[in-house]
N, CA, C and O atoms as a DFTB+ gen file, in Angstrom:
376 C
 N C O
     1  1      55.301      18.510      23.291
     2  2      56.117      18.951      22.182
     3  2      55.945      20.445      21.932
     4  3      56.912      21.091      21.529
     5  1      54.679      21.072      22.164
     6  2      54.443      22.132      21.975
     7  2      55.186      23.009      22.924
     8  3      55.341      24.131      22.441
     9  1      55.798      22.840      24.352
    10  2      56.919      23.811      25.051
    11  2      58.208      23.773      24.742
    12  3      59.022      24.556      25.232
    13  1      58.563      22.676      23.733
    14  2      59.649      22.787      22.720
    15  2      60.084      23.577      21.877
    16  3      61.168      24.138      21.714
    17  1      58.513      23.567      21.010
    18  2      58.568      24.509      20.061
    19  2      58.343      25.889      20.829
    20  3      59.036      26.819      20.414
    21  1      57.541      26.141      21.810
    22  2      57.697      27.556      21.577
    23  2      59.248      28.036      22.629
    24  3      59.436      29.192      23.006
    25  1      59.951      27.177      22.862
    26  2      61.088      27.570      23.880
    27  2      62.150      28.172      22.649
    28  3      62.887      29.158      22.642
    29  1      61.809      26.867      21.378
    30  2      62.676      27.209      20.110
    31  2      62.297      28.893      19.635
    32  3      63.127      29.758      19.359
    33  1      61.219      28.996      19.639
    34  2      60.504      30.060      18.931
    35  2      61.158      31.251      19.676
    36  3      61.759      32.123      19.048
    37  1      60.982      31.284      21.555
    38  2      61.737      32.013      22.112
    39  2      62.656      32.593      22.122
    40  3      62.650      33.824      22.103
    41  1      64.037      31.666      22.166
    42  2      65.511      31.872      21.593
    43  2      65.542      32.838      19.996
    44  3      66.160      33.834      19.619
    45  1      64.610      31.996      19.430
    46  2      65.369      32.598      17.866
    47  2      64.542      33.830      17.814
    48  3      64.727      34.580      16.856
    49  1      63.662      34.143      18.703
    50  2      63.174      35.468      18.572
    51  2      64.356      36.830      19.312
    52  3      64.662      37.975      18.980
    53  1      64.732      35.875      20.465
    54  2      65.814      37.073      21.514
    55  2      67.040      37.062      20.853
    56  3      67.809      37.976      21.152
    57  1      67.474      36.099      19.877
    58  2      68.613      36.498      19.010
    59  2      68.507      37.437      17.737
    60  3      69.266      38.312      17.321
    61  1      67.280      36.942      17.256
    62  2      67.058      38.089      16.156
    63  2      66.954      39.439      16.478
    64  3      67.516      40.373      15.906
    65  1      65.901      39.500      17.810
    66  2      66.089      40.931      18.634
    67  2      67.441      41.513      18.478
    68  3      67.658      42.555      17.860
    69  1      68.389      40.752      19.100
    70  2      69.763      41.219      19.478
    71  2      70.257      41.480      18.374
    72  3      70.394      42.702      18.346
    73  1      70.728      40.882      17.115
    74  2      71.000      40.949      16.494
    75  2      70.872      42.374      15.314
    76  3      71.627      42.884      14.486
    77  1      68.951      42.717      15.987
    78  2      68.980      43.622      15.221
    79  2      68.900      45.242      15.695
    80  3      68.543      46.256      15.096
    81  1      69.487      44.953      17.281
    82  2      69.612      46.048      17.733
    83  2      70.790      46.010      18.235
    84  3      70.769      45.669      19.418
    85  1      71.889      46.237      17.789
    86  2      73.430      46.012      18.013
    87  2      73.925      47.115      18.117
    88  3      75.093      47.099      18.506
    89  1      73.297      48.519      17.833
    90  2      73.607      49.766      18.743
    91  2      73.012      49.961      20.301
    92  3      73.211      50.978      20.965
    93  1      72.319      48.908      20.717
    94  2      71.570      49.723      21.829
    95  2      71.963      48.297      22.949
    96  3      71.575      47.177      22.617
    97  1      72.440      48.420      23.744
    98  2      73.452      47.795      24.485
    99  2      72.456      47.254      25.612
   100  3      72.640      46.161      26.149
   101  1      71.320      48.149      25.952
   102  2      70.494      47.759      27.362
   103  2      69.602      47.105      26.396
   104  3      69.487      45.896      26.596
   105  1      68.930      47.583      25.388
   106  2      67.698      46.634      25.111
   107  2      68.413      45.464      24.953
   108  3      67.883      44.466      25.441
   109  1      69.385      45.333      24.448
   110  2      69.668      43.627      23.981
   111  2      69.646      42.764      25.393
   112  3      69.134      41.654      25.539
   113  1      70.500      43.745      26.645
   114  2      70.369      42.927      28.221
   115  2      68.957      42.954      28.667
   116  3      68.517      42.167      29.505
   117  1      68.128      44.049      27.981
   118  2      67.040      43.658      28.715
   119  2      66.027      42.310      28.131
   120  3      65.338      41.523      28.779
   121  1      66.315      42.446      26.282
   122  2      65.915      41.093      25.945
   123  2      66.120      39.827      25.981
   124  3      65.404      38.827      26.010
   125  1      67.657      40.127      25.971
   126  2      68.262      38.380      26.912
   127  2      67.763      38.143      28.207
   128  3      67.448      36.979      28.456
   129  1      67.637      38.912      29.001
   130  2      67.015      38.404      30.350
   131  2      65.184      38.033      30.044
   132  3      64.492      37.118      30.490
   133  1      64.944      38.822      29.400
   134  2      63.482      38.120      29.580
   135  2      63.202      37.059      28.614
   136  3      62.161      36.404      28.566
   137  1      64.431      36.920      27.688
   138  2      64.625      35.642      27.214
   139  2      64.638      34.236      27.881
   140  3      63.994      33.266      27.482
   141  1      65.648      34.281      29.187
   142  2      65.534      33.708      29.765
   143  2      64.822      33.387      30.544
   144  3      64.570      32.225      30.860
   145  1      64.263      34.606      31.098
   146  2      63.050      34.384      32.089
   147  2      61.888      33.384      31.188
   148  3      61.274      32.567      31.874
   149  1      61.632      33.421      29.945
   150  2      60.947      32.909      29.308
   151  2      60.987      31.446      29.391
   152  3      60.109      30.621      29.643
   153  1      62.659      31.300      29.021
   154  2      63.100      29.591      29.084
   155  2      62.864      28.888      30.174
   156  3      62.371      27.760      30.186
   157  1      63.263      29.633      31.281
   158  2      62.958      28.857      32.385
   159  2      61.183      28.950      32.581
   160  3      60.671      27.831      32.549
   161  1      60.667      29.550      32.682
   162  2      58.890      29.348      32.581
   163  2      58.812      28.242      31.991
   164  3      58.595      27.152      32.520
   165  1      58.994      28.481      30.802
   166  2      58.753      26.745      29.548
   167  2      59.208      25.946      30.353
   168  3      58.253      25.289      30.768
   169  1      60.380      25.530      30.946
   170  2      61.052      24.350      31.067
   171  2      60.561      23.880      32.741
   172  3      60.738      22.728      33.137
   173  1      60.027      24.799      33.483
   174  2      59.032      24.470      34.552
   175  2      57.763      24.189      34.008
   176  3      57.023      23.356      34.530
   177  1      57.504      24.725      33.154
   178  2      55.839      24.139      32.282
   179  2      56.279      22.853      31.965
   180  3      55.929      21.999      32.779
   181  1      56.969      22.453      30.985
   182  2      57.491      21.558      30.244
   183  2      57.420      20.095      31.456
   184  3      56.660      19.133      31.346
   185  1      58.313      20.293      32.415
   186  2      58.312      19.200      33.679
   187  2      57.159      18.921      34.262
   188  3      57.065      17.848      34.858
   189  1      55.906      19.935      34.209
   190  2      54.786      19.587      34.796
   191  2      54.101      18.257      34.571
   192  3      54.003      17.858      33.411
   193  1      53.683      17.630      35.431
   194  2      53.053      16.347      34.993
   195  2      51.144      16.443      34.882
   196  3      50.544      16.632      35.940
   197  1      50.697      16.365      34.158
   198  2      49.199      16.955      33.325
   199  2      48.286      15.739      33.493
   200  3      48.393      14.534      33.267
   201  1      47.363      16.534      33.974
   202  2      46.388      15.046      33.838
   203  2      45.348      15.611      33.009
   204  3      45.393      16.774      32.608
   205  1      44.017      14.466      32.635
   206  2      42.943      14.992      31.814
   207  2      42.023      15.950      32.420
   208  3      42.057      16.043      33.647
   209  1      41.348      16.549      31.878
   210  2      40.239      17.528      32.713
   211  2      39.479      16.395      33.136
   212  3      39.147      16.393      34.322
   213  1      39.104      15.350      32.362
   214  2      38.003      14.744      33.171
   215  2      38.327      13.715      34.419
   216  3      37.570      13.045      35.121
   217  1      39.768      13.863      34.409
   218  2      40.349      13.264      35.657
   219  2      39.956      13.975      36.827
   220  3      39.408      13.649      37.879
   221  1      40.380      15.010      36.361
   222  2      40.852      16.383      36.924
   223  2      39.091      16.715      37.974
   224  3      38.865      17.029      39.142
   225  1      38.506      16.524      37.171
   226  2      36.908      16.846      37.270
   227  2      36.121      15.505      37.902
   228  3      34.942      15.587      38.246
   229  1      37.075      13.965      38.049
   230  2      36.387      13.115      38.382
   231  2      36.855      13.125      40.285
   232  3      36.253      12.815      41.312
   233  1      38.060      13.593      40.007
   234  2      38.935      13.631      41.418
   235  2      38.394      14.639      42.287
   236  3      38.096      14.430      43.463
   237  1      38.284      15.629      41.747
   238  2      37.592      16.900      42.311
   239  2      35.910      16.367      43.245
   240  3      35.498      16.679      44.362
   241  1      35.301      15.453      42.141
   242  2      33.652      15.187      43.061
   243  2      34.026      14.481      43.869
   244  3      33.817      14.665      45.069
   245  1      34.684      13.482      43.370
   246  2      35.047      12.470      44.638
   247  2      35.771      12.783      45.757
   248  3      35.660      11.931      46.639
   249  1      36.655      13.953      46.093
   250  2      36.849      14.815      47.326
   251  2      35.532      15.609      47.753
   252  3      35.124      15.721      48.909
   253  1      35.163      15.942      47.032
   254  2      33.867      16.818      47.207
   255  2      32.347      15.730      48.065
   256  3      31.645      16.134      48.992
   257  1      32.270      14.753      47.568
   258  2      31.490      13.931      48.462
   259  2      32.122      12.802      49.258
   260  3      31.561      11.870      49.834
   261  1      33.359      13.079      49.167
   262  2      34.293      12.618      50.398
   263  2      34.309      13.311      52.284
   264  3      34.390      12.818      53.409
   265  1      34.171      14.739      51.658
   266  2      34.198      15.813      52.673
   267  2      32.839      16.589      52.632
   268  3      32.898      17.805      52.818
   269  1      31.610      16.003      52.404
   270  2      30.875      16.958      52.302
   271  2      30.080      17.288      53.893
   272  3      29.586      18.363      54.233
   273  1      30.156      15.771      54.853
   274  2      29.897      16.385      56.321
   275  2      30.062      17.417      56.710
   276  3      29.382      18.252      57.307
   277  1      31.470      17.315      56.179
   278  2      32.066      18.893      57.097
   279  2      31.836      20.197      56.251
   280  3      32.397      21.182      56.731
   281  1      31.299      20.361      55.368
   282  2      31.135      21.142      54.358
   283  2      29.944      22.328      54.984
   284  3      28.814      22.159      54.526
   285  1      30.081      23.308      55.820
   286  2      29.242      24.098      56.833
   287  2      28.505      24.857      55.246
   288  3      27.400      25.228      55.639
   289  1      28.578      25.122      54.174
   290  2      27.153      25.517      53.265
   291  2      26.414      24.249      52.615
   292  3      25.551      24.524      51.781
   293  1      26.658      22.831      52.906
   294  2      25.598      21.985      53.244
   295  2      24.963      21.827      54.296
   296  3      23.795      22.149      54.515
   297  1      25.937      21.167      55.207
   298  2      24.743      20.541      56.337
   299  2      25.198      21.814      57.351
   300  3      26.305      21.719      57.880
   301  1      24.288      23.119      57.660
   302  2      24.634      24.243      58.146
   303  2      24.942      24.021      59.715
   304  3      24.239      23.190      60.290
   305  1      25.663      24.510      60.251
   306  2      26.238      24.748      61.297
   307  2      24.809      25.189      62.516
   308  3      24.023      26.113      62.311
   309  1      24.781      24.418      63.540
   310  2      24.014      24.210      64.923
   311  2      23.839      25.640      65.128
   312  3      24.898      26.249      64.974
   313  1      22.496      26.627      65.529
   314  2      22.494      27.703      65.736
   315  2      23.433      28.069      67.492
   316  3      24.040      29.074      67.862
   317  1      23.211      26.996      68.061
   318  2      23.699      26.797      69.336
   319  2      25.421      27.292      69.378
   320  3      25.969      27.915      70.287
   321  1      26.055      26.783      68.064
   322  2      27.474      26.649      67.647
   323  2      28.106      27.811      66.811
   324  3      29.313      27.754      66.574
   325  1      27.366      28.858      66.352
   326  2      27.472      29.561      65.388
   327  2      27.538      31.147      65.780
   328  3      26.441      31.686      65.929
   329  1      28.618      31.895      65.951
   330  2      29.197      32.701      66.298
   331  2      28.667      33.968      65.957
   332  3      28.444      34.842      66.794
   333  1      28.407      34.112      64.436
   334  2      27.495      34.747      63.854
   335  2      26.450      35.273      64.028
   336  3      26.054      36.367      63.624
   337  1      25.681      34.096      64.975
   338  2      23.990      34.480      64.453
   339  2      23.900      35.880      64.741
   340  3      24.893      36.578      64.948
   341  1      22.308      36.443      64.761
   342  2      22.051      37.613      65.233
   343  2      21.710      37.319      67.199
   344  3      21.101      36.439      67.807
   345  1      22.383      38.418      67.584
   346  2      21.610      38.408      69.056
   347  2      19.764      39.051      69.107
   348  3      19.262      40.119      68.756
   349  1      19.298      38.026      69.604
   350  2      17.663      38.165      69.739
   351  2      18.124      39.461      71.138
   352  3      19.005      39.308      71.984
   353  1      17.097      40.799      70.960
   354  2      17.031      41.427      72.168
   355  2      15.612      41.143      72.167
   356  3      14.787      40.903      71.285
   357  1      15.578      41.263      73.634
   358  2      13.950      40.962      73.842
   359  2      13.333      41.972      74.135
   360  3      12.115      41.853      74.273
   361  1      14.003      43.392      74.342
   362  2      13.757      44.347      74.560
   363  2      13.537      45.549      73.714
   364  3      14.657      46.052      73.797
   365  1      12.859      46.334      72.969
   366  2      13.368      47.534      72.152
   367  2      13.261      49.038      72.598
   368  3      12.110      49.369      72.316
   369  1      13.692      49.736      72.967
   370  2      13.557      51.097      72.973
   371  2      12.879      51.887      71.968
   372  3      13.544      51.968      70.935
   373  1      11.589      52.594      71.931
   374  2      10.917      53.189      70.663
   375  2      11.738      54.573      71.282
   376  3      11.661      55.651      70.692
């Protein structure tokens, strides 16, 4: 209900704008457009489908120890396999 109200709040703000600048021909196009740009934001917010944080937060662990095999900053990657490491020289030049 609350992207209702502020979509309402929106409109009657870009008309009052307009309304009260009726000498100045670009601000009013530039406030109708970001009027709209506004409406449509809301009304893509508005369609979103929302879940709870603690959904949100229960779904999240349960991928998280779903995939944690493969998770290379747990179970770290085979030095044998690892692209990175440092090269050992066995040699040094003083």
């Amino acid at each position: 209900m609350t992207a209702v109200f502020q979509l309402r709040e929106t409109i009657r703000g870009a008309l009052q704008d307009t309304s009260m600048k009726d000498g100045m021909a670009n601000n009013n196009t530039t406030s109708i457009s970001q009027a709209r740009k506004a409406v449509e934001q809301l009304k893509m917010e508005a369609c979103m489908d929302r879940i709870k944080v603690s959904k949100a937060a229960a779904d999240l662990m349960a991928y998280c120890d779903a995939h944690i095999r493969e998770d290379p900053l747990i179970v770290p990657v085979p030095a044998s396999e690892n692209p990175f490491r440092e090269k050992k020289l066995f040699c040094t030049i003083l």
